[in-house]
N, C-alpha and C positions, 0 to 999 in steps of 0.2 A: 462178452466182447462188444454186442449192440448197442449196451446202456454205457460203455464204456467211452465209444465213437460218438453215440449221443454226448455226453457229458464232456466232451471236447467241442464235437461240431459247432456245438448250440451257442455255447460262449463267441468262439471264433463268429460266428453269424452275425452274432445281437452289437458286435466289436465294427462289423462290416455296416452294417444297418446304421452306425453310430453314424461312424465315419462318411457315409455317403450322405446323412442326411445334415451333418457339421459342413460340408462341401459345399452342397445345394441352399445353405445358408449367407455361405460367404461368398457363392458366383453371386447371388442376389441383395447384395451388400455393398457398398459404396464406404471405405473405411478410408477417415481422416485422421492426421494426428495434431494434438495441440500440446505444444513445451510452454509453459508459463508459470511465474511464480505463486505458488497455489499457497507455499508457507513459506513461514521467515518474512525480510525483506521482500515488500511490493506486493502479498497476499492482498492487500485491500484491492488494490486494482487489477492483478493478476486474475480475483475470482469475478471481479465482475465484465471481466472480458471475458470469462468460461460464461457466464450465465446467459450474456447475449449470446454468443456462439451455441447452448443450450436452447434458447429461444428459437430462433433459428431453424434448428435443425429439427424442432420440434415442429415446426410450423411447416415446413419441405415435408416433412415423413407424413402430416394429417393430410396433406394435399398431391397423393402418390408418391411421394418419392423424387430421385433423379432419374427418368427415361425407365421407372416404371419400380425402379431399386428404392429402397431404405437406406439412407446415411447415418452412419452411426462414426461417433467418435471417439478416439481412445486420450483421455487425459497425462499428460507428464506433468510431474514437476520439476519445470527448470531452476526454478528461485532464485528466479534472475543473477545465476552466474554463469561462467563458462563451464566448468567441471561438470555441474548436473544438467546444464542444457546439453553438452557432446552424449554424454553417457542415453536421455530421454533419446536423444535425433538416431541412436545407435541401436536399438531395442525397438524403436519403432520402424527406421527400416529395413533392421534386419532380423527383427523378428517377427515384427506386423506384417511389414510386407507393405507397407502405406506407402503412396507415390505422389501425397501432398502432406505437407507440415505447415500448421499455424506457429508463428511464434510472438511472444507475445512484447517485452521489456529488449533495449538496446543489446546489453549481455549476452541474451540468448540467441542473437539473432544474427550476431558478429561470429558467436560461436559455431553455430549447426549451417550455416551460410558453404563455408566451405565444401563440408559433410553430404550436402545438398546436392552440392553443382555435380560435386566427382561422382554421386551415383546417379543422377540425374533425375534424380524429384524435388520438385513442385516446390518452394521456401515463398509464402506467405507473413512477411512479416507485419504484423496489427499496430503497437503504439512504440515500433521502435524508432527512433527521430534519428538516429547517430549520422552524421557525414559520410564515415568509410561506407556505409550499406549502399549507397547509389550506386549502379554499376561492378555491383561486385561478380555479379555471374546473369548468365543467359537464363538458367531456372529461377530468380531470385528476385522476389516482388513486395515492395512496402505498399503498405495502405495507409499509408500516413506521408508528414511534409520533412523537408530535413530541416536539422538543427543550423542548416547554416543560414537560412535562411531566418529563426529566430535571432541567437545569436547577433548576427547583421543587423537587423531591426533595433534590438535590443542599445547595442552602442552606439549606432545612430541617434536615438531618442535622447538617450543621456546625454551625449553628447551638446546636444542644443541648449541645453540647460547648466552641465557643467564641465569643470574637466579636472577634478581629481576625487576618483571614486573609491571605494573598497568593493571587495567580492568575496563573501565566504562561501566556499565552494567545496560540498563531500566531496573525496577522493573515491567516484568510480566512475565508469566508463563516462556515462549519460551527464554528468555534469561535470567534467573535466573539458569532454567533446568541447560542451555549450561556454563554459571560460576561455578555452582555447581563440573560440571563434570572435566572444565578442570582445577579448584582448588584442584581437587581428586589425579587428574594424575599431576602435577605442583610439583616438590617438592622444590622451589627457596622461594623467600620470593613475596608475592602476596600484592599490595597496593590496595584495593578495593572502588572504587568511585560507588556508585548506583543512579540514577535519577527517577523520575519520571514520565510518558509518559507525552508526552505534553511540557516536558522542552524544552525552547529556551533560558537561559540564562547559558551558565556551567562553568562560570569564578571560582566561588568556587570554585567547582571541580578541574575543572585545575588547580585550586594554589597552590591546597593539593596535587595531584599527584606531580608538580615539586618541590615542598618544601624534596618532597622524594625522588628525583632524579631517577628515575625508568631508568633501559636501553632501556627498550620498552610499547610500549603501548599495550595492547590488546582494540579493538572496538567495545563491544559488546550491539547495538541496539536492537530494535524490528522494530522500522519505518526506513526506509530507509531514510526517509527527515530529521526526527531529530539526525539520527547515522550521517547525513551529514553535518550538522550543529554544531554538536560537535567537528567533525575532523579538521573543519574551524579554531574556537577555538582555537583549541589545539596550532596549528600549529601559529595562531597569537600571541599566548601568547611567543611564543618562545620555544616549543616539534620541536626537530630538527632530533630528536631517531624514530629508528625504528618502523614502525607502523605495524602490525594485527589486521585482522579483520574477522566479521561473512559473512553471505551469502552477506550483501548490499554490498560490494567489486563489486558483477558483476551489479549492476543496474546502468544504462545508467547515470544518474546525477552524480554518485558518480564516475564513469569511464571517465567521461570529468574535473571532479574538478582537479585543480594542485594540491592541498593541499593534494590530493590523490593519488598520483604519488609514486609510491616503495610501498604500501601497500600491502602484503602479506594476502591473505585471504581466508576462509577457507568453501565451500562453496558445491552448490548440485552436485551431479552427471553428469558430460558431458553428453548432448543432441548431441550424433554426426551423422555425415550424410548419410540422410539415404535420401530414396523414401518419405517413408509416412513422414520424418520430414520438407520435402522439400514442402510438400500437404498441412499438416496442417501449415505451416506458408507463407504458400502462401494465403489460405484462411482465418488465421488471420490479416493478413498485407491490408487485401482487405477488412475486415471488420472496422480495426480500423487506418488506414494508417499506419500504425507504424509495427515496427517489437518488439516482446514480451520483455517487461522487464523481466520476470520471466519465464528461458526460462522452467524450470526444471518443475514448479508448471505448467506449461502449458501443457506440454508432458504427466506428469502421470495423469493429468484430463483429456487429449484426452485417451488416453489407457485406463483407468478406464471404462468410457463408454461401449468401449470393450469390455474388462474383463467382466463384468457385462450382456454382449449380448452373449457371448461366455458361458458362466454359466449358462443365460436361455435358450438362444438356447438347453442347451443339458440337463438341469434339470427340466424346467419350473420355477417358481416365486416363490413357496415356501424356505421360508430361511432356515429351518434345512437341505433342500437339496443343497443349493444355500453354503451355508459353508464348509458343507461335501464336496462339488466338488473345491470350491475354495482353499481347504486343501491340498489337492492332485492335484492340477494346479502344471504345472513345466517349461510349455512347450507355456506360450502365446507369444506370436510374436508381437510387438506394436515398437511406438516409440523408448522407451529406450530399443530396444532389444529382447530379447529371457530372460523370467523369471517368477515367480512362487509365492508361500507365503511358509514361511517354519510353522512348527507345532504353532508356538506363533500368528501367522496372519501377519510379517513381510512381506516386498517382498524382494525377493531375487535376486542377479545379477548383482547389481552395487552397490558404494561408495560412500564416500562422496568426493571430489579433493579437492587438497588446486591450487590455483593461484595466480597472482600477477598480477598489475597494473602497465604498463609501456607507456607510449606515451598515453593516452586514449584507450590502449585495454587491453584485458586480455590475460596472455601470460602464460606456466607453469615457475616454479619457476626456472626452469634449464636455462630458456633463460637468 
């Protein structure tokens, strides 16, 4: 009967032992969540907004901690749609228990936004640009600029120059938004060609744009490889006019392409030279041998982390405290500078730039 109560107790114990010391792991734990497109569509820059936010958090953990804690993150893959960003936002708070969300692409961030507000944790949104996100909730914070404000920019400029343009435009959220707006502000005659993600054939397209004789083109992707593929295109079919473009203007394939060459385009905010941008791409470049395609989605996902350390450091981990303080932020210090959120949850402090493609670099339009 002894070795019997033994051979029960013992287990039951070593069960208790687990359990408490699984406990005293997670009181001293500081757990984030990150939704971003890890595969599929937007992997390219979905992983390299993990790797800053990886930097980061590696850099906080070597230097104590948050108020003494370790932060550790748990990765989703949204893939930049709404379907797997709800499903990630849903398993992280209700099964993590997380009471902050990074997110990372438009998609995802339009999606778990809602998700957010009604259970009342913490939406960090990193490179989402979309319009609706301004002011969507009280917990609900972008680190980045809106699209209305490119967009804007965008038809303005053309403007000055022409007034009957084409616009080929993938059909999802993030470049639909960006047509919408700068079809708002355009007031020329507008030829619209729309694709849909995944296209590698755009000869139709192209025939109907030249059949129109457009003075210029606008180039409005979601993927960088297929906005690159289309400009190919364009250009072979005999577009000799003027070309504009969205943010893939600055990524490295499309700034070596000739076909690419005078593209005007309109793009994130200068990453300029600092100390810490000189750190973090030093220790990205040593992570991935490369130097970052996305230099901007990089920057505000390392500073994010920040932000986020700077908040509990001085509120603790509750979000209705963790909002109220990031409401009244004015004054963080990071990457992109010296900035804040204003009362919609926007950040404030920088633009959107437009630039241009010349020799394979990017130069301002005045050169």
């Amino acid at each position: 009967m002894k070795k019997l109560i033994w051979l029960v107790a013992v287990p039951i114990v070593i069960v208790i032992i687990i359990l408490a010391l699984s406990r005293s792991v997670q009181d001293n734990t500081i757990k984030l969540g990150f939704v971003g497109p890890l595969t599929g569509f937007g992997a390219d820059f979905g992983e390299e907004s993990k790797i800053a936010v990886a930097i980061a958090v590696e850099e906080i953990n070597a230097n104590g901690g948050i108020s003494g804690k370790k932060v550790s993150v748990i990765y989703e893959d949204g893939k930049c749609g709404a379907k797997d960003a709800i499903t990630s936002a849903q398993k992280l708070i209700s099964v993590e228990k997380v009471k902050v969300i990074m997110s990372v692409c438009g998609q995802e961030s339009l999606a778990i936004a809602p998700i957010a507000e009604k259970n009342k944790v913490l939406m960090m949104a990193l490179w989402s640009t979309h319009p609706k996100l301004t002011g969507v909730g009280e917990y609900i914070f972008r680190n980045a600029y809106s699209d209305e404000d490119t967009g804007k920019s965008m038809a303005q400029e053309v403007a000055r120059r022409y007034d009957s343009v084409a616009i080929m435009t993938e059909l999802n959220e993030y470049s639909i938004g960006l047509r919408d707006i700068f079809e708002k502000y355009f007031k020329g005659k507008v030829i619209e060609e729309n694709y849909s993600p995944g296209t590698k054939d755009f000869k139709s397209y192209i025939l109907d744009i030249l059949s129109n004789k457009p003075q210029a083109v606008v180039m409005n992707p979601s993927s960088a490889a297929d906005g690159l593929v289309a400009l190919r295109q364009l250009r072979q079919l005999g577009f000799k006019g003027q070309l504009y473009g969205n943010y893939f203007g600055s990524v490295n394939d499309v700034l070596q392409s000739p076909e690419a060459q005078g593209m005007v385009f309109f793009t994130d905010p200068v990453v300029r030279d600092n100390v810490l941008r000189e750190s973090l791409y030093a220790k990205f470049q040593s992570t991935t041998d490369r130097k970052p395609n996305y230099d901007f989605a990089v920057a505000i996902s390392y500073d994010s982390v920040y932000i986020l350390r700077q908040a509990i450091a001085n509120v603790g981990t509750d979000p209705s405290k963790l909002k109220d303080y990031l409401h009244s932020m004015k004054d963080f210090i990071g990457v992109m500078g010296t900035y804040g959120f204003n009362d919609w949850g926007d950040a404030t402090g920088y633009v959107p730039s437009m630039k241009q493609i010349k020799n394979g670099r990017v130069v301002d339009v005045a050169e």
